[in-house]
C-alpha positions in Angstrom: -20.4 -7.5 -2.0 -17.2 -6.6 -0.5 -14.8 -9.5 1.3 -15.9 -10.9 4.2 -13.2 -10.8 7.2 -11.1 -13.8 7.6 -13.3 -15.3 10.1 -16.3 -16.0 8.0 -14.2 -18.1 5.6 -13.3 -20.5 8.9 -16.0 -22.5 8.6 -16.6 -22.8 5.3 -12.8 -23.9 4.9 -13.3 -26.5 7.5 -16.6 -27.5 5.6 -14.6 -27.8 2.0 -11.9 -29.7 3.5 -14.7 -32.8 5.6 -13.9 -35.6 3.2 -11.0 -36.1 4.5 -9.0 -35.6 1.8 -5.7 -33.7 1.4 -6.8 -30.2 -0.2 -4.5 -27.7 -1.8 -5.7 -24.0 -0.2 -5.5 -22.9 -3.5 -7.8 -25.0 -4.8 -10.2 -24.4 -2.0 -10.4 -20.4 -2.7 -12.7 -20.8 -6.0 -15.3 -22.5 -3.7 -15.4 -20.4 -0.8 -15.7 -17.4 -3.6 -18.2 -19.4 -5.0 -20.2 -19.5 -1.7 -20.0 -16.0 -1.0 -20.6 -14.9 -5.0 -18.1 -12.7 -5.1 -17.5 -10.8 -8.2 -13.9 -10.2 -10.0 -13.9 -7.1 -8.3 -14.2 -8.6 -5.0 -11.6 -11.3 -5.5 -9.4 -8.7 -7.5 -9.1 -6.1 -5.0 -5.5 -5.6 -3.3 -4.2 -4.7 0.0 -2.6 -1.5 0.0 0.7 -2.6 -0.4 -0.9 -4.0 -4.2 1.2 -7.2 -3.4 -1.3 -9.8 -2.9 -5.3 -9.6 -3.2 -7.4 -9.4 0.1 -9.5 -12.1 -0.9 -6.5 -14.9 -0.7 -4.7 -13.0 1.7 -7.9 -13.6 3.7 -8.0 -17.7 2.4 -4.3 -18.1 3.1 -4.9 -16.9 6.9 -8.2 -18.8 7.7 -5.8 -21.7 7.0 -3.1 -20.9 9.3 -5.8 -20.2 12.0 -7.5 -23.5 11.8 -4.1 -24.8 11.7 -3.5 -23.3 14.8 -6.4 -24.0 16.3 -5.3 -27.9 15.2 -8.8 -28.3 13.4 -6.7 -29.1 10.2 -3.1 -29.9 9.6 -0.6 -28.8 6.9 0.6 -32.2 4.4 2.9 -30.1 2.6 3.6 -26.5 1.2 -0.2 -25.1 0.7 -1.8 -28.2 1.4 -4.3 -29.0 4.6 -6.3 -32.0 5.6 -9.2 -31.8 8.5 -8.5 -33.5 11.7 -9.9 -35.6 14.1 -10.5 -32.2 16.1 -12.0 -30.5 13.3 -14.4 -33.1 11.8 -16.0 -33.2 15.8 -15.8 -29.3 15.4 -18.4 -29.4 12.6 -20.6 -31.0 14.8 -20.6 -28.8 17.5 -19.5 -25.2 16.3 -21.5 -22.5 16.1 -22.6 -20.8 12.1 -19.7 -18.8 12.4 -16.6 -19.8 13.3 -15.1 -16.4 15.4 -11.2 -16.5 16.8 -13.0 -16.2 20.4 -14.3 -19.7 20.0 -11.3 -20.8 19.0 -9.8 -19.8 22.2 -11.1 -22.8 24.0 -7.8 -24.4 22.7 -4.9 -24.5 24.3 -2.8 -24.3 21.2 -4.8 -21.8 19.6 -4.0 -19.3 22.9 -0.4 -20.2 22.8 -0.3 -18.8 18.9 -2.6 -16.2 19.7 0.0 -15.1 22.3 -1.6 -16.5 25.7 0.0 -18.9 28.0 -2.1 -22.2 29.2 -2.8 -20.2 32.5 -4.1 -17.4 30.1 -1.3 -15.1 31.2 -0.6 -12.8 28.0 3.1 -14.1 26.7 3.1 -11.1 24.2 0.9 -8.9 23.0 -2.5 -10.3 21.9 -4.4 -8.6 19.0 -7.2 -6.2 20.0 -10.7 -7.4 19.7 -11.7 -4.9 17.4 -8.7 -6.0 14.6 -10.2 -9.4 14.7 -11.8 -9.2 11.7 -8.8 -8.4 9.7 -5.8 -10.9 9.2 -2.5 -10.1 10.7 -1.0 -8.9 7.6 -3.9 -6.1 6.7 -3.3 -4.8 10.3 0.9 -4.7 9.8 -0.3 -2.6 6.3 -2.8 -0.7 8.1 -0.6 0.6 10.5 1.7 1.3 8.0 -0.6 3.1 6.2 -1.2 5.5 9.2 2.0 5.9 9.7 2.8 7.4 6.4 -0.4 9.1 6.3 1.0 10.8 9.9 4.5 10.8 8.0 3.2 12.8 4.8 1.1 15.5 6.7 3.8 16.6 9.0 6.6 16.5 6.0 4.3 18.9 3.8 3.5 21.5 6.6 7.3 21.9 6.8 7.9 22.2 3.2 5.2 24.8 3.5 7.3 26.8 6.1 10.5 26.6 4.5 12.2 29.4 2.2 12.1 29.6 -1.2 15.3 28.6 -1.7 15.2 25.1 0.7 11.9 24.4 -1.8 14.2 25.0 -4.6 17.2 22.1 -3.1 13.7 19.9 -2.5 12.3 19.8 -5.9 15.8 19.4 -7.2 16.7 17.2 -5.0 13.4 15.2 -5.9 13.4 15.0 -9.3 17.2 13.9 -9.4 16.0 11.4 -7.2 13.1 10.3 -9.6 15.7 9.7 -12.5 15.8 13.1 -14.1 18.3 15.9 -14.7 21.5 13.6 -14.6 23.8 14.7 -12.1 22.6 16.9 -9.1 24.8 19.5 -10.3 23.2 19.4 -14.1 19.5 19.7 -12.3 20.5 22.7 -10.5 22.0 24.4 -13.1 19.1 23.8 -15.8 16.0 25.2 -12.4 16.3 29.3 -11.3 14.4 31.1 -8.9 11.7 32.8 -10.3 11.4 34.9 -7.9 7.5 34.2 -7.3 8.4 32.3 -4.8 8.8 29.1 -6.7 11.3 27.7 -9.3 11.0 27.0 -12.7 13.0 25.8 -15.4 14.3 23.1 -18.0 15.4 19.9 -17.2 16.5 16.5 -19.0 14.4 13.6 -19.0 16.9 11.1 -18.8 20.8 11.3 -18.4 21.1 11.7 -21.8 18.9 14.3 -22.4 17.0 13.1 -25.2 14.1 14.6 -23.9 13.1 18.0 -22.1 10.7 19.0 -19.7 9.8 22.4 -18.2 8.9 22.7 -14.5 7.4 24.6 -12.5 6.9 25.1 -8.8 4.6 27.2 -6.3 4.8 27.0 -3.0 1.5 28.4 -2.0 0.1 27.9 1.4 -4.0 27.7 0.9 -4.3 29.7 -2.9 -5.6 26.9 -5.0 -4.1 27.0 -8.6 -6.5 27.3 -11.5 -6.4 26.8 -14.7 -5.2 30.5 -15.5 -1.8 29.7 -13.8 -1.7 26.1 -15.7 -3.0 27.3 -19.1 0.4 30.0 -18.7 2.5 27.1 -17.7 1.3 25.4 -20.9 2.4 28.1 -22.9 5.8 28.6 -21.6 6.0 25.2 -22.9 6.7 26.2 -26.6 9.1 29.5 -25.8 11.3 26.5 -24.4 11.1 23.7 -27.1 9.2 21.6 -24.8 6.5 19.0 -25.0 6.2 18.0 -21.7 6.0 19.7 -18.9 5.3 19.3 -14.4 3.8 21.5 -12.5 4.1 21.0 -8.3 2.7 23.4 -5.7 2.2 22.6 -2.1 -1.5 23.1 -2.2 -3.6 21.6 -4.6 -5.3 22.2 -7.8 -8.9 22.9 -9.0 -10.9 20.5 -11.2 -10.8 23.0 -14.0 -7.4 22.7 -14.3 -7.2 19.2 -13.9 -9.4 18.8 -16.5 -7.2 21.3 -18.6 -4.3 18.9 -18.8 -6.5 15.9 -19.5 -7.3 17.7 -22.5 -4.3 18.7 -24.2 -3.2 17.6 -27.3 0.1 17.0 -28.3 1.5 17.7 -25.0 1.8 16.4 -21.5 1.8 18.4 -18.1 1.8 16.3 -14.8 0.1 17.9 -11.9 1.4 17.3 -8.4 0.0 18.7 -5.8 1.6 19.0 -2.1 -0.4 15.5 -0.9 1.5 13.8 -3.9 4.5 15.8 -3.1 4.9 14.2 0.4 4.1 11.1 -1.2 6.8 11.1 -3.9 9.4 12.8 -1.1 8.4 9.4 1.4 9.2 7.1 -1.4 12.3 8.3 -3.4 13.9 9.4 0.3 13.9 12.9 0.5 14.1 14.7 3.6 12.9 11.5 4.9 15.1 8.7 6.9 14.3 5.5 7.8 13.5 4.8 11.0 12.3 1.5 11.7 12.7 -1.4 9.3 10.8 -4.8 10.2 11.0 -8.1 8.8 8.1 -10.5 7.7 9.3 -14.3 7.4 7.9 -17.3 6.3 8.8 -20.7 6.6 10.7 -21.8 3.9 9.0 -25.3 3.1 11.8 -25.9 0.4 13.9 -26.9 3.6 11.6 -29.6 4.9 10.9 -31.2 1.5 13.5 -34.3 2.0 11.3 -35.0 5.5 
């Protein structure tokens, strides 16, 4: 089964923790898998950013909710004990545990962003994101934004002249670690004139390694495995073994399947979603415009207390 939102682990957390006892959260995430038998898979899977797994991420902020909601209290750095509050809770509460029930507490709408006359004091979180923790909406908005980012940066790439396409892939791959100097790159990629680039260029700064390139950008023509198989080819005229191949569309499952296939060389196939992917990561005709910070408490600093 797939991980249950944040809310269904509330009660269950408030259940584990009943004897009273200080609990470590960490120790607490085993038995609430348990409870819900969920499968490696389940407990393995990441958030998008692939920095933390959604099943803890999910543990660590039903914890910080009943926290809130002052149901348990934090001993020390990732370790919580019920309260007076929350043993009367279990009691009383409902199956499920929802962040609407929790509202009934003052404290609980003060972190939630509500004053005690239920004015808003900054912006709540929509009903609908309730299910996810406050981190998987900061990455899901992310998300969209590059999403939004990526599809607007490859419909100008697609617009621009051959030569801007040729400064972008050279620009790129520079970026990426290949080529050396700018200067090198450019040198070692001509026009084709097919409206795309191709050429030879180092692998690394030393150039102990080289690999052919080539680049189409094509509007809505798929490229097949004709056009691939050719690149492939070109490969040996040029003392290569290894070889990418980027277009601004995208590329059929034959040929895909092509270059899975080959033997004693390698061809990388991007196609122009990855191309806006790799331009939004190594910085290329993108800027940043908004950088936010996500802090913590540092419980180091409280440790003589």
């Amino acid at each position: 089964m797939a991980v249950p939102d944040f809310q269904t682990f509330l009660r269950p957390m408030l259940e584990a923790v009943a004897d009273e006892q200080m609990h470590k959260i960490k120790d607490l995430a085993p038995q609430i898998s348990s409870r819900f038998k969920l499968s490696d898979a389940d407990r393995e899977d990441l958030l998008p950013s692939g920095k933390q797994t959604r099943f803890n991420n999910r543990v660590q902020w039903a914890a910080t909710f009943l926290n809130a909601a002052k149901l348990v209290e934090r001993k020390s750095r990732g370790v919580i004990a019920i309260t007076a509050r929350g043993k009367e809770e279990l009691s009383v509460a409902p199956p499920k545990i929802t962040v609407q029930y929790l509202m009934k507490y003052p404290e609980f709408k003060t972190f939630r962003g509500f004053g005690n006359e239920g004015q808003v004091t900054s912006p709540p979180v929509e009903e609908q994101s309730e299910a996810i923790t406050p981190a998987e909406q900061i990455e899901i908005a992310y998300q969209n934004i590059r999403k939004s980012l990526a599809i607007e940066l490859l419909e100008k790439v697609k617009t621009s002249t051959p030569a801007f396409f040729e400064r972008l892939v050279v620009d790129l791959l520079v970026r990426m670690g290949y080529g050396g100097s700018r200067a090198d790159a450019g040198q070692a990629i001509g026009k084709s004139g097919d409206d795309g680039i191709d050429g030879i260029i180092k692998e690394d700064r030393l150039g102990l390694d080289l690999v052919a390139i080539q680049a189409k950008k094509w509007t809505n023509t798929t490229v097949g495995r004709p056009d691939v198989q050719a690149f492939s080819g070109s490969l040996d005229g040029q003392g290569a073994k290894k070889g990418v191949f980027i277009t601004t569309s995208q590329f059929s499952q034959d040929a895909k399947g092509y270059v899975k296939r080959l033997g004693d060389k390698k061809i990388i196939l991007i196609d122009g979603e990855q191309l806006a992917e790799l331009m939004i990561d190594f910085g290329v005709a993108t800027v940043t415009h908004e950088t936010y910070e996500v802090k913590r408490i540092d419980l180091d600093f409280f440790e003589d207390e």
